[in-house]
C-alpha positions, 0 to 999 in steps of 0.5 A: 447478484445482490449488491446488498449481501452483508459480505459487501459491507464487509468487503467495502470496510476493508478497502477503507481500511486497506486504503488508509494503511496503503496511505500510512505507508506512501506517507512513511515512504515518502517521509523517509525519501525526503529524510535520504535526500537531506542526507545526501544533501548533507554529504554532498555539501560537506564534500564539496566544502573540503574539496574547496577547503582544500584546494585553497589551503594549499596556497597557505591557511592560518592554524584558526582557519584550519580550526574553524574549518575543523569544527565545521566539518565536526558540525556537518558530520554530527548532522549527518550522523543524526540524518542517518539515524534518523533514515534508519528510524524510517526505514524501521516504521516503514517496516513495521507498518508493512505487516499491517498493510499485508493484514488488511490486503489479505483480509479484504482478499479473503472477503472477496474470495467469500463473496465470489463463492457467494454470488456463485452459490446464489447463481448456481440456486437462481439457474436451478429456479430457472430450470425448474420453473423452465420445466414447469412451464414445458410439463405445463404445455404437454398437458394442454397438447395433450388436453387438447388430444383427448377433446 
């Protein structure tokens, strides 16, 4: 029907909205998955440093070698700790940014619903217009025929 109703401008505010809460959690999700995949990074290195660590200390290793290898894995795993708690506080804004984006989709659902009843209102008073103009204009011609009987 009319593009101009005020609910359109509504309808249209919600998506912007809806569009930039959809944005803010594509971005907090993306954030989170490059904060997991430094932490496998992580795991997976020190991992693969104590496996080689290991095999070459079976041929022998000095006490200072097995310190500095100690303090290293104590290092890698202070980064992995902070990477997990850092994962863990995406994990929490990307939930608490979900409700928000809920809100603005149910809103601009609500909007639309109100819109469709709208048209369908404004549709249901243009055919009953139609109608009547239609039923002027047939009353209209009886009465010519019917002028045109009586002459």
């Amino acid at each position: 029907m009319s593009k101009n109703l005020p609910i359109n401008t509504l309808i249209g505010l919600a998506e912007e909205e809806l569009d930039a809460a959809a944005k803010k959690l594509g971005k907090l999700q993306q954030e989170r998955n490059e904060i997991e995949t430094q932490l496998n990074s992580l795991v997976t290195y020190r991992d693969e440093y104590h496996a080689r660590f290991t095999a070459s200390a079976q041929e022998g290793t000095t006490a200072q070698t097995l310190r500095n290898f100690q303090a290293f894995v104590d290092t890698l795993d202070a980064a992995i700790s902070q990477q997990r708690a850092l994962l863990v506080a995406a994990d929490q804004r990307i939930e608490a940014a979900k409700p928000d984006w809920r809100l603005k989709k149910q809103k601009l659902g609500s909007y639309e619903v109100l819109a469709a009843r709208g048209e369908a209102m404004l549709a249901k008073k243009a055919a009953r217009v139609e109608q009547r103009d239609a039923d002027e204009h047939a009353a209209k011609i009886l009465r010519m025929r019917a002028e045109r009987a009586s002459s």
